[in-house]
C-alpha positions as CSV (number, residue, x, y, z in Angstrom):
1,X,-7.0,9.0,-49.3
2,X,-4.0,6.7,-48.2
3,X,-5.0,3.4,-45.9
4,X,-3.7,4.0,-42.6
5,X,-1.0,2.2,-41.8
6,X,-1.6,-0.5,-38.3
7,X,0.8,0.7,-35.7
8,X,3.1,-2.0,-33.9
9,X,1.0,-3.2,-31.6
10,X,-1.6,-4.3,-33.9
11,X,0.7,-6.3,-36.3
12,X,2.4,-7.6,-33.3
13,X,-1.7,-8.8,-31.5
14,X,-2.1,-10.0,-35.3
15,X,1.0,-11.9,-35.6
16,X,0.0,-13.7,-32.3
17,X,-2.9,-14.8,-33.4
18,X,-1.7,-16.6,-36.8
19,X,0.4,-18.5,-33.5
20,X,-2.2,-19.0,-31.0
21,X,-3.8,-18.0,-28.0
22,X,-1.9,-15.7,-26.1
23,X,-1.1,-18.1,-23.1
24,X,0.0,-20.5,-25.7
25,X,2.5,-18.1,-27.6
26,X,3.8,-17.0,-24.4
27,X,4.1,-19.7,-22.6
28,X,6.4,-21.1,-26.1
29,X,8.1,-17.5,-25.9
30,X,8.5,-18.1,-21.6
31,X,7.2,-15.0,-21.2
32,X,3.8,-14.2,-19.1
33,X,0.4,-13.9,-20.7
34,X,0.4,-10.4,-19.2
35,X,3.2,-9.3,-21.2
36,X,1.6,-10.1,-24.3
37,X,-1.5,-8.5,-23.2
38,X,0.2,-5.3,-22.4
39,X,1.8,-5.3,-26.1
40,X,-0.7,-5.8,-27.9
41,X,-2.7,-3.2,-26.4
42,X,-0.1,-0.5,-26.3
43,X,1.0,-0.9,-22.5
44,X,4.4,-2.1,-23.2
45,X,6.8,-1.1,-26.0
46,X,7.3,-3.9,-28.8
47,X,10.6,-4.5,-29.1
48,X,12.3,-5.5,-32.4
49,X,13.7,-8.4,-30.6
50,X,9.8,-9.7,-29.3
51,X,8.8,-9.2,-32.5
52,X,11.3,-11.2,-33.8
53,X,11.1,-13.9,-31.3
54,X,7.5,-13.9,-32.1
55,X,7.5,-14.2,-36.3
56,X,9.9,-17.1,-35.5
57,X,7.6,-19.1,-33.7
58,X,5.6,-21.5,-36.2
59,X,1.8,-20.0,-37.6
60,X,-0.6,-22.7,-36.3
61,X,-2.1,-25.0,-39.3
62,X,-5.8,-24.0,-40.1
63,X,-8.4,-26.3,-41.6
64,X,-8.5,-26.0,-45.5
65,X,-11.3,-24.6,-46.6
Protein backbone atom coordinates (compact mmCIF):
# COMPACT_ATOMS: atom_id res chain seq x y z
CA UNK A 1 0.00 0.00 0.00
CA UNK A 2 1.71 3.36 -1.13
CA UNK A 3 2.06 6.25 1.79
CA UNK A 4 -0.11 8.97 0.93
CA UNK A 5 1.35 11.70 -0.27
CA UNK A 6 0.70 15.31 2.17
CA UNK A 7 -1.12 17.75 0.03
CA UNK A 8 0.20 21.40 -0.23
CA UNK A 9 -1.20 22.73 2.53
CA UNK A 10 0.30 20.47 4.92
CA UNK A 11 3.96 20.82 3.65
CA UNK A 12 3.44 24.44 3.41
CA UNK A 13 1.77 24.46 7.67
CA UNK A 14 5.05 22.16 8.09
CA UNK A 15 7.45 24.30 6.42
CA UNK A 16 6.14 27.16 8.73
CA UNK A 17 6.76 25.58 11.55
CA UNK A 18 10.58 24.62 11.06
CA UNK A 19 10.37 28.92 10.82
CA UNK A 20 8.26 29.86 13.58
CA UNK A 21 5.03 30.76 14.84
CA UNK A 22 2.78 31.81 12.33
CA UNK A 23 2.70 35.64 13.45
CA UNK A 24 6.36 35.52 13.37
CA UNK A 25 6.75 33.97 9.67
CA UNK A 26 4.20 36.36 8.55
CA UNK A 27 5.00 39.19 10.04
CA UNK A 28 8.94 38.35 8.27
CA UNK A 29 6.94 37.48 5.04
CA UNK A 30 4.52 41.14 5.60
CA UNK A 31 1.80 39.23 5.20
CA UNK A 32 -1.21 38.77 7.93
CA UNK A 33 -1.38 35.90 10.34
CA UNK A 34 -4.69 35.22 8.72
CA UNK A 35 -3.26 34.47 5.49
CA UNK A 36 -1.12 31.88 6.80
CA UNK A 37 -3.92 30.50 8.74
CA UNK A 38 -6.10 30.15 5.76
CA UNK A 39 -3.14 28.22 3.77
CA UNK A 40 -2.39 26.03 5.85
CA UNK A 41 -5.75 24.91 6.41
CA UNK A 42 -6.88 24.79 2.90
CA UNK A 43 -8.80 28.25 2.77
CA UNK A 44 -6.50 29.87 0.38
CA UNK A 45 -4.58 28.39 -2.60
CA UNK A 46 -0.66 28.07 -1.91
CA UNK A 47 0.97 29.65 -4.40
CA UNK A 48 4.37 28.52 -5.92
CA UNK A 49 5.51 31.96 -5.24
CA UNK A 50 4.39 31.78 -1.06
CA UNK A 51 5.91 28.72 -0.95
CA UNK A 52 8.92 29.97 -2.27
CA UNK A 53 8.97 33.13 -0.20
CA UNK A 54 8.45 30.86 2.59
CA UNK A 55 11.46 27.93 2.18
CA UNK A 56 13.60 31.09 1.76
CA UNK A 57 13.06 32.35 4.99
CA UNK A 58 15.68 30.89 7.57
CA UNK A 59 14.50 27.39 9.74
CA UNK A 60 14.76 28.55 13.33
CA UNK A 61 17.86 26.85 15.40
CA UNK A 62 16.65 24.10 17.84
CA UNK A 63 18.38 23.04 21.01
CA UNK A 64 20.74 19.95 20.22
CA UNK A 65 19.67 17.18 21.66
Amino acid sequence: MKAKKPNLCQEYKAARKLRGSQTAVARALGVGQITLSRRETGISQVTKEAMMALLSLPEKKGKPC
